[in-house]
N, C-alpha and C positions, 0 to 999 in steps of 0.2 A: 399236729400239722405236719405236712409232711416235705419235703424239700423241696419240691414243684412249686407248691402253693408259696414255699417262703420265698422261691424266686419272684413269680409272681408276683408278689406284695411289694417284694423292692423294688420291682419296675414301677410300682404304683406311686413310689416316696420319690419322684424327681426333683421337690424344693429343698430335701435336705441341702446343707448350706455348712462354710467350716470360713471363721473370718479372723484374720488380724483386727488387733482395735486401732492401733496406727500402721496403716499400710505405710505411708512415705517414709517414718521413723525404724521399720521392721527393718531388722539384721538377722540372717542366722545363723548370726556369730555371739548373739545374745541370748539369753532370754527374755521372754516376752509373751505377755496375755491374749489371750485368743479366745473366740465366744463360737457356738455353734448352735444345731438344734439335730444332732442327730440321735440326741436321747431317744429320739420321737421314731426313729428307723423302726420297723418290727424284726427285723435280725438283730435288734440289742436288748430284747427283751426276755424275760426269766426263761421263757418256754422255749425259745428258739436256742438261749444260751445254751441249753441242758442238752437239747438237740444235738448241739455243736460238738459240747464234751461228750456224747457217747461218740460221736465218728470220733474227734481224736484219744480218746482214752485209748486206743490198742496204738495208736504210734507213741504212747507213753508222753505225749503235749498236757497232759490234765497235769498240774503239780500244787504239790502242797507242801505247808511248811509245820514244823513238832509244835504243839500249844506252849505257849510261854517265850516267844521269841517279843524284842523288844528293837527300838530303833536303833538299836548298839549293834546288834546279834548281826552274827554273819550270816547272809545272805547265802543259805543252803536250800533246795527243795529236792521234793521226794515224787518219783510217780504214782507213788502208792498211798495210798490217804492213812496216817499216822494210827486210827484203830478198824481201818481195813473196809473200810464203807465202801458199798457201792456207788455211780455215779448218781443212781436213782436216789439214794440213802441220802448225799452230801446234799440234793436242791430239795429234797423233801426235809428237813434240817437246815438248810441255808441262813434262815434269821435265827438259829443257835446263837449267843454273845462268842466270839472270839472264831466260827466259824471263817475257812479263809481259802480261796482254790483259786489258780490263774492257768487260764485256754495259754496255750503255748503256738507261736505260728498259726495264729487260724488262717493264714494265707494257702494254707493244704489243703481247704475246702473250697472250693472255685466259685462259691455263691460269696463268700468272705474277700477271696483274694478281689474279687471284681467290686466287693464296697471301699475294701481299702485304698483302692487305686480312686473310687469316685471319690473317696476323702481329701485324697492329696491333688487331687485334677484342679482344687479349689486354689490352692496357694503355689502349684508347679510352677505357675508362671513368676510368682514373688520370688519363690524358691532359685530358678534356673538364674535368674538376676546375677546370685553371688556363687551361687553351687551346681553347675549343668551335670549331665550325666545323670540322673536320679537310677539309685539300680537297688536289688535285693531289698523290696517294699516289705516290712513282716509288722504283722500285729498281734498285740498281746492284750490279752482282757483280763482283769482284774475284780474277783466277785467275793465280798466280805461281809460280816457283820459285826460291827462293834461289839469292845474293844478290838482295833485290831490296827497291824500297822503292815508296813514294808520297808525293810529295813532300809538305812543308809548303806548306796554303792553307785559304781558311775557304770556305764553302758558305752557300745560300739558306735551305735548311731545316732545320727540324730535323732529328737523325738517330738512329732505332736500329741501331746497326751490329754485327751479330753474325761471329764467326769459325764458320766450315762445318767447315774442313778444316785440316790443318799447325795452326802456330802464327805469330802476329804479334807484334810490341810497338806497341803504341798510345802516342802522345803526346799528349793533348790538355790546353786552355790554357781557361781560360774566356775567354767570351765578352766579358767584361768589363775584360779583360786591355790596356789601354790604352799600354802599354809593349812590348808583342809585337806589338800590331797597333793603329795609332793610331787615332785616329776618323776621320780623310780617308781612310782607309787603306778603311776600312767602307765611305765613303759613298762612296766611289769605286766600288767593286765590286758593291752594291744598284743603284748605278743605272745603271752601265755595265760588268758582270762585271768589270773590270780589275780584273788580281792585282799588277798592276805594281809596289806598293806595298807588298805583302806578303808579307817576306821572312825568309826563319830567319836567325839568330844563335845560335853558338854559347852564350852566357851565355842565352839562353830556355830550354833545358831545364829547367833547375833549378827553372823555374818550373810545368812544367806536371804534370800528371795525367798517370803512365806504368803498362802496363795490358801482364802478360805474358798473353797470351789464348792456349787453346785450344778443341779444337770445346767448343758449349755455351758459352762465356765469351761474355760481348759490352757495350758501353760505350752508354750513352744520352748525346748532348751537343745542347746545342741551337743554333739559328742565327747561325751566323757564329762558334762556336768555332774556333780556328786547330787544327790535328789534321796531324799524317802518320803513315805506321807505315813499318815494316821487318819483313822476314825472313830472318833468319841460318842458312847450312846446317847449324849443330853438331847441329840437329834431325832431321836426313833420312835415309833408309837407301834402299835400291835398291825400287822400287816407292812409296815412300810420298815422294817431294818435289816436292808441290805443297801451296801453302797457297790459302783459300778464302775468302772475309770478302764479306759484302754488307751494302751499306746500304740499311733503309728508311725513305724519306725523305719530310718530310711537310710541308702550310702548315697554318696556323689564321689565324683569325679576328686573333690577335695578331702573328701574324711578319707578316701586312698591315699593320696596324698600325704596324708598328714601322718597317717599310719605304719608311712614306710618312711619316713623322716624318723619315728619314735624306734620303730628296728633299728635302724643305724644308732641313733642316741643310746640306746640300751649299750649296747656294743660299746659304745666309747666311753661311756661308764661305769663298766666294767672294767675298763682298762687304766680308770683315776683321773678321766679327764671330765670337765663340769659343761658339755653339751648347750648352747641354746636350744629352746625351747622351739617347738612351729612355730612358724609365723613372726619368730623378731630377727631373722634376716631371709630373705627372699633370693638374696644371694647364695648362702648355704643351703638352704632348703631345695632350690635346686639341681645345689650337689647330691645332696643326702639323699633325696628322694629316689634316684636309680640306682644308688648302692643297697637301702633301704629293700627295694623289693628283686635286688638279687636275693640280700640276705633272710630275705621271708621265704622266697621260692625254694633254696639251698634249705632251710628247715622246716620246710613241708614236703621235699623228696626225704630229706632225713626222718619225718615221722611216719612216712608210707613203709620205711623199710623196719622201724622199730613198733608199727603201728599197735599190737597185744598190747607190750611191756606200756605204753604210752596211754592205754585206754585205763587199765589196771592204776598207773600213777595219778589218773585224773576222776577217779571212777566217784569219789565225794566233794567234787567242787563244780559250783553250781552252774548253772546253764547262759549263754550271755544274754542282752537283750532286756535281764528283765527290770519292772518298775513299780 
């Protein structure tokens, strides 16, 4: 099928649909359950996905991760498939057990970036409520086959992340959860991606939001919740074992915000002093917030100028974004 026709087709799917289960109760400053139907899209389907990963497999968006990674494991990918498969090789193999590839920014395809924009057109208005500005929309898909998982780590943006296909379990943690993931832990990662920090324990499940998902099921959590999933074969039968989960991922006006608050707090903890967190004064965060994104701008001209020596120190830690 060829990219005409898949446009085509999506014109054709205008009842897809993405819904809160309680509108009036929804925050997206929570997480919270969310139901859809756009399994049913024919852009999320095996053929169209494979479609997708040959366009981005030459901007190096196709990523995989070494066999034997667990919900512990640090959340590393590869562009290159661990025994060198082709994109044809990994969908023709896709229901292999432990088989596991994720589309990176499919918003680089204009037929993609324009579903994901119809996905959130659904809840923008819920959304603008508490967080206006919605800007840099990206999605990420997710295509597995039990056993398989995705590690524990937390993310830039916030996230609608729906299940397509199979079934997953979801774990997630709130954002606020200071004992799962400490505040150096954050400000480490806002301002330099390092996960290095952020690590599962056994005794944190008990803590978090766990989320048995099928197609149509999907979890709203917002930025910098700690989250992984898994999927277990007891689900599969011969033709049906692959699962499907994409996240669409999003900034506002406030996850800036809060971003450039966590710049500053880095800074003053470094220096021995113990930072409030966003959000528990309004009065600070004020301050903070424009010193914040001096001190981000001040060390993004500073990476421009040391940008090799900078790409070389980062060249094995992993890409943001991902779920």
């Amino acid at each position: 099928m060829g990219a005409s026709e898949i446009e085509r087709m999506a014109t054709l799917t205008p009842d897809c649909r993405l819904w809160v289960d309680d509108p009036a109760g929804f925050t997206t400053h929570k997480v919270g359950r969310l139901h859809h139907n756009y399994h049913e899209h024919p852009l999320f389907q095996l053929p169209e996905l494979e479609a997708l990963a040959k366009e981005l497999a030459p901007m190096k968006q196709c990523r995989f991760v070494r066999p034997g990674i667990t919900q512990a494991s640090g959340f590393a990918h590869d562009s290159q498939h661990p025994d060198g498969r082709s994109i044809e090789e990994v969908f023709r193999r896709i229901e292999e057990p432990g088989s596991w590839l994720a589309l990176y920014n499919v918003e680089a395809i204009p037929r993609y970036r324009e579903l994901l924009e119809n996905i959130l057109d659904n809840v923008r208005g819920t959304i603008e409520r508490e967080q206006p500005d919605i800007f840099m929309v990206t999605g990420f898909i997710f295509i597995s086959a039990p056993p398989s998982v995705t590690p524990f780590h937390i993310d830039r943006e916030n996230n609608f992340w729906l299940q397509l296909r199979g079934r997953k379990v979801m774990n997630v943690w709130d954002h606020t959860d200071r004992v799962v993931v400490p505040a150096d832990a954050v400000e480490d990662f806002i301002v330099t991606h390092s996960l290095r920090k952020v690590r599962l324990k056994e005794a944190f499940k008990a803590r978090s939001h766990e989320f048995e998902t099928r197609p149509g099921d999907g979890v709203y959590f917002p930025s910098t919740s700690p989250h992984m999933t898994r999927s277990d074969p007891d689900w599969t039968v011969p033709g049906d074992r692959v699962a499907i989960s994409i996240g669409v991922n999003f900034y506002t006006s406030v996850t800036r915000r809060v971003a450039r608050v966590y710049q500053l707090n880095r800074v003053l903890r470094r220096c021995g002093l113990s930072p409030a967190a966003p959000g528990e004064s309004l009065s600070a965060d004020a301050f903070k917030a424009p010193v914040g994104e001096f001190i981000g701008a001040a060390r993004s001209s500073l990476a421009r100028l040391i940008g090799p020596l900078r790409r070389m120190q980062r060249a094995g830690t992993a890409p943001p974004g991902s779920y």
